[in-house]
GULUM-537644 format. One record per residue (C-alpha): residue in one letter; residue number from 1; z, x, y. Coordinates in Angstrom, 2 decimals. Layout:
N
+--------+-----+---------+---------+---------+
! residu ! num !       w !       u !       v !
+--------+-----+---------+---------+---------+
!      a ! NUM !       Z !       X !       Y !
...
+--------+-----+---------+---------+---------+
END
This chain:
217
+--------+-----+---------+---------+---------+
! residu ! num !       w !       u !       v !
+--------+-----+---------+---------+---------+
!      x !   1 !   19.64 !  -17.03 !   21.04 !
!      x !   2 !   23.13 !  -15.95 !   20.79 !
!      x !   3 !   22.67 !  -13.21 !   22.63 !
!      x !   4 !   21.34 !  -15.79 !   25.46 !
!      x !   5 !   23.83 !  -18.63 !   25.15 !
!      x !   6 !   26.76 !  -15.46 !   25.92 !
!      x !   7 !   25.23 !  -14.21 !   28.98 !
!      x !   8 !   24.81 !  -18.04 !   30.00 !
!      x !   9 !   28.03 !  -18.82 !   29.64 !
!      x !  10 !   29.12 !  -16.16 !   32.03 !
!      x !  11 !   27.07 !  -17.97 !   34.61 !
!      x !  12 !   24.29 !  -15.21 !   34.49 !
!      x !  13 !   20.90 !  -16.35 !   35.94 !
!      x !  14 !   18.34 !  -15.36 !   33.33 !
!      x !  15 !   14.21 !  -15.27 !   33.21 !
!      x !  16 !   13.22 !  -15.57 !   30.00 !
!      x !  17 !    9.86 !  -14.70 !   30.01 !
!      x !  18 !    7.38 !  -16.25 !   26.70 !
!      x !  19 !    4.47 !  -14.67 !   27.84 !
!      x !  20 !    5.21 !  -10.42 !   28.83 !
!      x !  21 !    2.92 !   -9.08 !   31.28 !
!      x !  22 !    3.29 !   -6.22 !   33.62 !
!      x !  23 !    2.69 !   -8.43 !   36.58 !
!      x !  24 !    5.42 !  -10.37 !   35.98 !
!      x !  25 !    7.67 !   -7.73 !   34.94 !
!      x !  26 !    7.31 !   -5.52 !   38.19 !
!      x !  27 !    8.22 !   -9.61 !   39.70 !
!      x !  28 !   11.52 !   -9.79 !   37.93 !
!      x !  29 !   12.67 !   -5.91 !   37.49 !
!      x !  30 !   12.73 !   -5.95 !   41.54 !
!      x !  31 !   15.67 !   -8.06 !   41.45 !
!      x !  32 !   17.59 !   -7.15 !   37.96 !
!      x !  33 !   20.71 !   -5.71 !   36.95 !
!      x !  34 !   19.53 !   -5.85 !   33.78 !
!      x !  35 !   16.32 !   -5.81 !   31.32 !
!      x !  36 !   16.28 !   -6.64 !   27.97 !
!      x !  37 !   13.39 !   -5.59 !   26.28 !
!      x !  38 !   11.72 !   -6.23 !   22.98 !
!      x !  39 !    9.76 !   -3.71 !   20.87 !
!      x !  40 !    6.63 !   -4.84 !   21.96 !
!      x !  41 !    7.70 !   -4.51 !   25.80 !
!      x !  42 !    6.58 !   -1.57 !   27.76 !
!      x !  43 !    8.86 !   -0.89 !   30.67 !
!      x !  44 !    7.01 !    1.77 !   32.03 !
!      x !  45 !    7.86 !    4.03 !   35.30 !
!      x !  46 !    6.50 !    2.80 !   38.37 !
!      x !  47 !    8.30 !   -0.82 !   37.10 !
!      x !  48 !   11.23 !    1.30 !   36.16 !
!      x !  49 !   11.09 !    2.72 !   40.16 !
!      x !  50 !   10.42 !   -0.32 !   41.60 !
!      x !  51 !   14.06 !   -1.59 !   40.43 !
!      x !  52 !   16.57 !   -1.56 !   43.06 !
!      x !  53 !   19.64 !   -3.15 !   41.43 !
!      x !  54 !   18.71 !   -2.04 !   37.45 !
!      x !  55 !   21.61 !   -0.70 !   35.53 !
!      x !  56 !   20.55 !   -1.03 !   32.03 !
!      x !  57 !   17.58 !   -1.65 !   29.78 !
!      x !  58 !   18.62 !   -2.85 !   26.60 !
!      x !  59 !   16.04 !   -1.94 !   23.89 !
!      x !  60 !   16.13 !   -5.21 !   21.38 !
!      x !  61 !   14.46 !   -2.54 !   18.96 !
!      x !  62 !   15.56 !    0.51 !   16.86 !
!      x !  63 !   12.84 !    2.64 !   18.65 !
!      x !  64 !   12.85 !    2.77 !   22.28 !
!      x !  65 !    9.34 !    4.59 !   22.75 !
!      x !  66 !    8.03 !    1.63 !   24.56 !
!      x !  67 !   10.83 !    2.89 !   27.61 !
!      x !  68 !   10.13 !    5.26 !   29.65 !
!      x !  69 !   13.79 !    6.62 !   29.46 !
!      x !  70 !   13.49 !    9.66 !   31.45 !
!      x !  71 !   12.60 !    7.37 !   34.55 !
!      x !  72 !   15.48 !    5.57 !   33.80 !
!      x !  73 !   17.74 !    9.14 !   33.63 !
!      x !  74 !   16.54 !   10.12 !   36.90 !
!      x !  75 !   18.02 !    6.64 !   38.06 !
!      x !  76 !   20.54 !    6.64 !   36.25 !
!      x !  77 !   19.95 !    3.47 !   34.35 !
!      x !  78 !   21.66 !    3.09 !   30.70 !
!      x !  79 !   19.24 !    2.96 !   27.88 !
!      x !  80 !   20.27 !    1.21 !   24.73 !
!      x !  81 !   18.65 !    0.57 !   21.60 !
!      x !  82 !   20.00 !   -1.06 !   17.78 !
!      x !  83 !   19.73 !    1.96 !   15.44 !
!      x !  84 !   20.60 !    0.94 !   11.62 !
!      x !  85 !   20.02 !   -2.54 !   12.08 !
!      x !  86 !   17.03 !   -3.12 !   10.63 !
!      x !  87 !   17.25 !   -0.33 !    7.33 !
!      x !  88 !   17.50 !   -2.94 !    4.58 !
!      x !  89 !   15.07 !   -5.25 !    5.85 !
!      x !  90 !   12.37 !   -2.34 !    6.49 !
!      x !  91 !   13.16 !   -0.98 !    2.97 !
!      x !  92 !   12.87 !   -4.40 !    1.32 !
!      x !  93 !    9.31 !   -4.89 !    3.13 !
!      x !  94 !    8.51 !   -1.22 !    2.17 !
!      x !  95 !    9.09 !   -2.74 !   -1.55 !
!      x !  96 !    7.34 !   -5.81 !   -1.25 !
!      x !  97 !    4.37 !   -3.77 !   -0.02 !
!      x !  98 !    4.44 !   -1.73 !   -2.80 !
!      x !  99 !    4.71 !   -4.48 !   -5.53 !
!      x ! 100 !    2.20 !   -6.22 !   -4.00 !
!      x ! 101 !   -0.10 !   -3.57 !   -4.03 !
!      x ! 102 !    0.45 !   -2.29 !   -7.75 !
!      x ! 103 !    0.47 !   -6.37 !   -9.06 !
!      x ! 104 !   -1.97 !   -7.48 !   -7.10 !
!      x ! 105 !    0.04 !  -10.05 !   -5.86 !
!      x ! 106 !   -2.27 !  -10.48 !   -2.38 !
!      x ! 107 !   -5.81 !  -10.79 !   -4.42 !
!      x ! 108 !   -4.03 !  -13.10 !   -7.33 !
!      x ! 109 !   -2.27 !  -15.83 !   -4.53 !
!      x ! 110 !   -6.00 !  -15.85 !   -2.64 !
!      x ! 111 !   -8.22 !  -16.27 !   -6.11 !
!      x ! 112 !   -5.53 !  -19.23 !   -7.39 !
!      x ! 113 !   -5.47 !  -21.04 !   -4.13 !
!      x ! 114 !   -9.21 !  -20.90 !   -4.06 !
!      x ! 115 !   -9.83 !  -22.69 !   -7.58 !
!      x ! 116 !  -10.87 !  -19.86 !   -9.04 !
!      x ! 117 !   -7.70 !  -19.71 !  -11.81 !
!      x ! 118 !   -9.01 !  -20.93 !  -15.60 !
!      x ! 119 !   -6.40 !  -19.92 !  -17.80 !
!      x ! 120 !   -4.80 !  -16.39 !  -18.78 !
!      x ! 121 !   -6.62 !  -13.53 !  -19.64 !
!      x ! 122 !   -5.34 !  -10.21 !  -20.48 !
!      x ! 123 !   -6.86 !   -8.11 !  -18.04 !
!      x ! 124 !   -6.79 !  -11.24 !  -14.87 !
!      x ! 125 !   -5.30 !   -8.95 !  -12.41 !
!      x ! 126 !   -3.35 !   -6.69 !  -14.32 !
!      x ! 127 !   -1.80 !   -4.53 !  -12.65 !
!      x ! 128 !    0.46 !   -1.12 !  -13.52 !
!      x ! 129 !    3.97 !   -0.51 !  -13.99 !
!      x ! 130 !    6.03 !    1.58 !  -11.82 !
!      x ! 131 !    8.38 !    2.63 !  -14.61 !
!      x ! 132 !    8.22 !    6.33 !  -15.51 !
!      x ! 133 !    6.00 !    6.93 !  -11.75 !
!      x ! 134 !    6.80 !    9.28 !   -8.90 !
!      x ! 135 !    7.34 !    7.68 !   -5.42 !
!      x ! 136 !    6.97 !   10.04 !   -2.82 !
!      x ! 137 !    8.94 !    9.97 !    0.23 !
!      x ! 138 !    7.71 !   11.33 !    3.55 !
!      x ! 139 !   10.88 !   11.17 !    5.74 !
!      x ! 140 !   14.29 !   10.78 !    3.91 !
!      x ! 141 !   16.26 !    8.81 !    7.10 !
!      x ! 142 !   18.20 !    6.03 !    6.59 !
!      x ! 143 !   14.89 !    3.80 !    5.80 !
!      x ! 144 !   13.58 !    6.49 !    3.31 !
!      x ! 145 !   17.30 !    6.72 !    1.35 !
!      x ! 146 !   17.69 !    3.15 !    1.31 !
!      x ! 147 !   13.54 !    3.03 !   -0.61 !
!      x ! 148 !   14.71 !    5.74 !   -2.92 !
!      x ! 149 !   17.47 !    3.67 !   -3.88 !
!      x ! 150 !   15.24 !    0.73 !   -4.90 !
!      x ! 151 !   12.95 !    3.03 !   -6.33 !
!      x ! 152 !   15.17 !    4.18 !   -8.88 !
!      x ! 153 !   16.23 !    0.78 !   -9.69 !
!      x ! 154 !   12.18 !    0.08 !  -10.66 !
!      x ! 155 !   13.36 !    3.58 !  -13.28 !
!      x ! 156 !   11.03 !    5.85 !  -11.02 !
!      x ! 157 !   11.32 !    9.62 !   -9.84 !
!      x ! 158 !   11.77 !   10.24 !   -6.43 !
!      x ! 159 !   10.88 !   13.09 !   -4.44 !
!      x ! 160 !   10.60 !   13.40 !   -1.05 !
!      x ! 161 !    9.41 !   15.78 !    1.87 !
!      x ! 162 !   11.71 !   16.13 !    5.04 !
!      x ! 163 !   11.50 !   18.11 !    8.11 !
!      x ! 164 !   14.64 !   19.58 !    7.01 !
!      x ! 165 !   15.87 !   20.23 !    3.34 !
!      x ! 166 !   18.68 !   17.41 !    2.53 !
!      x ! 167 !   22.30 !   18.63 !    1.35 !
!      x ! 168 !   22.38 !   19.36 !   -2.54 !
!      x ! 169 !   25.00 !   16.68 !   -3.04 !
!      x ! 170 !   23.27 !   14.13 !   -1.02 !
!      x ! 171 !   19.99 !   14.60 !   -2.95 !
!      x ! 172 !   22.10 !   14.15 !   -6.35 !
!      x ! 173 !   23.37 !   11.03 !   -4.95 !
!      x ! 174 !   20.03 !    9.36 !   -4.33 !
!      x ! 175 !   18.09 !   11.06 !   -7.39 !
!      x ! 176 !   15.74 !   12.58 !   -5.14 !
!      x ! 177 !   13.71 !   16.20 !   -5.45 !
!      x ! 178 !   12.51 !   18.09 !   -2.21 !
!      x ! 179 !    9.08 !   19.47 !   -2.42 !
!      x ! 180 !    6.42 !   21.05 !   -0.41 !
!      x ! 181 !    4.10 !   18.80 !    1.50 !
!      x ! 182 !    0.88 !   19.82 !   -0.65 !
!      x ! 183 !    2.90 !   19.00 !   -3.48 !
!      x ! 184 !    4.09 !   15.57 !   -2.18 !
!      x ! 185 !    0.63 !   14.31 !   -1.80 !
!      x ! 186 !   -0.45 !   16.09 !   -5.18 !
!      x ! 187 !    2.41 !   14.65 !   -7.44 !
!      x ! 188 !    3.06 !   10.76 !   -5.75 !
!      x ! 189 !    2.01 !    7.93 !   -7.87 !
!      x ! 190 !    2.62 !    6.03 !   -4.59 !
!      x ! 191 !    3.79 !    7.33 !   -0.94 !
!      x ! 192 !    5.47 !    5.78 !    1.69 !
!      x ! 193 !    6.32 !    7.20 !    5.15 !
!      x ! 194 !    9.35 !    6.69 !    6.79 !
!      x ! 195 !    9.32 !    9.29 !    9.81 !
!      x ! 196 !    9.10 !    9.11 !   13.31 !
!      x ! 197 !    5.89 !    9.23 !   15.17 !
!      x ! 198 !    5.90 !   12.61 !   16.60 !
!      x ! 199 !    4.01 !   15.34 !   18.18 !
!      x ! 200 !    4.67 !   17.10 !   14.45 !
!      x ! 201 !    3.98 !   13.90 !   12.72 !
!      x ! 202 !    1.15 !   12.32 !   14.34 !
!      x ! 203 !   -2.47 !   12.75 !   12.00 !
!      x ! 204 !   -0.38 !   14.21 !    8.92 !
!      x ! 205 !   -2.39 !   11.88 !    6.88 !
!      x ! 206 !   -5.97 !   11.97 !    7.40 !
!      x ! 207 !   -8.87 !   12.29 !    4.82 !
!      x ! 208 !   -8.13 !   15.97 !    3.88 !
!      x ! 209 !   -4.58 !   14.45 !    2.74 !
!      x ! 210 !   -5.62 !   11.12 !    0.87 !
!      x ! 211 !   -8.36 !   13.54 !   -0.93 !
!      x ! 212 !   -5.20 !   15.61 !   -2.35 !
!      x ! 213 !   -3.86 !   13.11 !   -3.31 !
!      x ! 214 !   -4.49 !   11.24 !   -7.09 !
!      x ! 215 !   -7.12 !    8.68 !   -7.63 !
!      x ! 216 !   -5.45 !    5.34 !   -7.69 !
!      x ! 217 !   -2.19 !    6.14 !   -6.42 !
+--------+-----+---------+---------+---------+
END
């Protein structure tokens, strides 16, 4: 909204559209100096072509894979995108995921708001402790650095697998040990993935990998 109210106030005519097609983006791109997408936007080539006055598409995501930016090169159209923006957030979600998961929290909230709750009981959803556990890290980014940092707060070890080794001093400063891939899945009490879909990355976990890796992690 802020965003909106600014480009308003400089007397800028702009389509808002609630419901994104590709019909009525190839409508409005005709006509645009300017797109700004959302993550869940595709702005594909032939819409990407069919823009005559288009000198940016501004990514309202920290990907940009739903762009077709190399149309938009050969046009010379600015790309943009919001790197960093969303690290914490992502890292706290990766967390609640993970607590929710190891306490049960999802099965507990459905079994109380269903009646089913009688009183305490030792084992009622008991869940285990991530003191003491390995987290494993596939992809130490910004969004995997800012989970190992939680992660040691919950007193676990962190190791981590990277496409490329990190600096000795920045692995001190976040706790974290680089290991092999084999030996990621092999040693993680829980993993999380953090990398980029790729051409490297995409089907590195399949059933060959969850089989490697413990039973109940």
């Amino acid at each position: 909204e802020a965003g909106l109210k600014i480009l308003r106030a400089r007397k800028c005519r702009v389509v808002v559209e609630a419901c994104f097609t590709s019909e009525r983006l190839m409508k409005n791109i005709r006509s645009a100096d300017a797109v700004w997408s959302l993550l869940s936007h595709p702005v594909p080539r032939p819409a990407i072509e069919a823009a005559t006055r288009l000198k940016i598409i501004a990514n309202y995501a920290v990907g940009y894979n739903n762009v077709d930016w190399k149309a938009a090169r050969k046009k010379k159209i600015w790309v943009t995108h919001t790197p960093g923006v969303l690290t914490d957030a992502t890292a706290d979600l990766t967390w609640a995921l993970i607590l929710a998961v190891t306490r049960h929290l999802v099965e507990a909230d459905a079994f109380t708001r269903a009646g089913k709750f009688e009183g305490w009981a030792s084992d009622l959803f008991l869940g285990s402790g991530l003191q003491g556990k390995t987290l494993g890290i596939f992809g130490m980014g910004r969004i995997g650095r800012a989970v190992a940092v939680r992660g040691k707060a919950f007193g676990m070890n962190i190791i981590y697998h990277n496409r490329s080794r990190l600096a000795a001093s920045v692995e001190k400063k976040f706790g974290a040990q680089h290991v092999s891939f084999p030996a990621l899945l092999r040693l993680s009490d829980g993993l999380t993935i953090h990398a980029p879909l790729t051409k490297e990355t995409r089907g590195c976990f399949g059933k060959k990998e969850f089989a490697a890796m413990k039973r109940g992690a």
